[in-house]
C-alpha positions as CSV (number, residue, x, y, z in Angstrom):
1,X,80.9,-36.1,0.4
2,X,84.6,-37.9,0.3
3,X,84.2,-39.1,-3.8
4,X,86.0,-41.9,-2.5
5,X,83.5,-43.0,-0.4
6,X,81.1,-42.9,-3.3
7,X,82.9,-44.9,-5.8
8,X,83.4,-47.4,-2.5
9,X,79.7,-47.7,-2.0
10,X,79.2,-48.3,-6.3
11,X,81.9,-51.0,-6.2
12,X,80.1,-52.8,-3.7
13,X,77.0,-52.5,-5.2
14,X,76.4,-55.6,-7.1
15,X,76.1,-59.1,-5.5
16,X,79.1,-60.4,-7.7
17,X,81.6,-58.0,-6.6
18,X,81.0,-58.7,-2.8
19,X,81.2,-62.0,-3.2
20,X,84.1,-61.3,-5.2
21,X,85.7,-59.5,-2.0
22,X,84.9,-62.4,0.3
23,X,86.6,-65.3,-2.3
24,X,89.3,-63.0,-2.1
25,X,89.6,-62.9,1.7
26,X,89.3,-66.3,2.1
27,X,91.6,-67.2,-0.4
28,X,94.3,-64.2,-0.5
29,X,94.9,-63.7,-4.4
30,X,93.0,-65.4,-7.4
31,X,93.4,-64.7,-11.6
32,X,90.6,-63.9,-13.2
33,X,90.7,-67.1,-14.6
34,X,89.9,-68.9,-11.3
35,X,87.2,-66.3,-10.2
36,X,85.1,-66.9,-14.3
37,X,85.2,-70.9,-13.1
38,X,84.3,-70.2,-9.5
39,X,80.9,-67.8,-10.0
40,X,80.5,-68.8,-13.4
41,X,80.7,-65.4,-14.9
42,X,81.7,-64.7,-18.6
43,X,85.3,-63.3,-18.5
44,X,84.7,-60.2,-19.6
45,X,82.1,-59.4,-17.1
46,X,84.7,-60.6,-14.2
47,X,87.2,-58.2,-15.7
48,X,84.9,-55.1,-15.2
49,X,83.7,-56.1,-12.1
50,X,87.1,-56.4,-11.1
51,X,88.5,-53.0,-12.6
52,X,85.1,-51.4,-10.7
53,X,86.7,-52.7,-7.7
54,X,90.5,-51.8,-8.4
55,X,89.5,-47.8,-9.1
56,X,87.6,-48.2,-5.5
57,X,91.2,-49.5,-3.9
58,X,89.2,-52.2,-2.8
59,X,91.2,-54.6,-4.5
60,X,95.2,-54.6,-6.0
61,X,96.5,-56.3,-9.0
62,X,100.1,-58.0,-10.0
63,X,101.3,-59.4,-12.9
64,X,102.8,-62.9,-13.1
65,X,104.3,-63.6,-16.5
66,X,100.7,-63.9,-18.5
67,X,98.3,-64.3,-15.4
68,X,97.0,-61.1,-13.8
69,X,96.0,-62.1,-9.8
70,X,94.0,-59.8,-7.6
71,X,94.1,-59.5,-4.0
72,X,92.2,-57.2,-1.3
73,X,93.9,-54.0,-1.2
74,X,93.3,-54.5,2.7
75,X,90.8,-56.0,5.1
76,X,89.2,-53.0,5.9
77,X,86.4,-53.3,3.7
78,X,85.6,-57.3,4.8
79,X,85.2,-55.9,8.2
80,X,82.8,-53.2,6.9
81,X,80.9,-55.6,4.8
82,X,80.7,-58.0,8.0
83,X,79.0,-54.9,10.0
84,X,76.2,-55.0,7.2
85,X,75.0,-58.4,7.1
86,X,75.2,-58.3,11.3
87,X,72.8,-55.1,11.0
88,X,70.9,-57.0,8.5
89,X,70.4,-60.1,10.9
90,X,69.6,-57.8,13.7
């Protein structure tokens, strides 16, 4: 199997890092700042969840003097994630 695939599947599973994905569709970018005050989520834990998610290329990173703000890589994997919870429903 594609190893891609399987660090995709491990990134997404934990609840926090999909609904990390979702913020992040909804809201384009965020520091990791904002994301710790909107799950209430100890930094340090956002940061790994985050880096999880980075080495899947699920989501992208950029610098902005001090602030480090995350964005989806692309939509591709909202669309995915939408396809689950349908099948779930179903």
């Amino acid at each position: 199997m594609n190893d891609q695939i399987i660090r995709i599947t491990r990134a997404l599973n934990h609840p926090i890092r999909i609904q990390i994905l979702y913020y992040l569709n909804d809201h384009q970018k965020s520091s990791v700042n904002n994301l710790v005050k909107q799950f209430d989520v100890s930094q340090p834990a956002i940061s790994r969840h985050l880096r999880i998610l980075e080495e899947a290329k699920l989501v992208k990173s950029e610098r902005v003097k001090q602030e480090k703000y995350y964005s989806l890589a692309d939509n591709h994997i909202i669309k995915i994630l939408d396809v689950l919870r349908q099948h779930v429903k179903e």
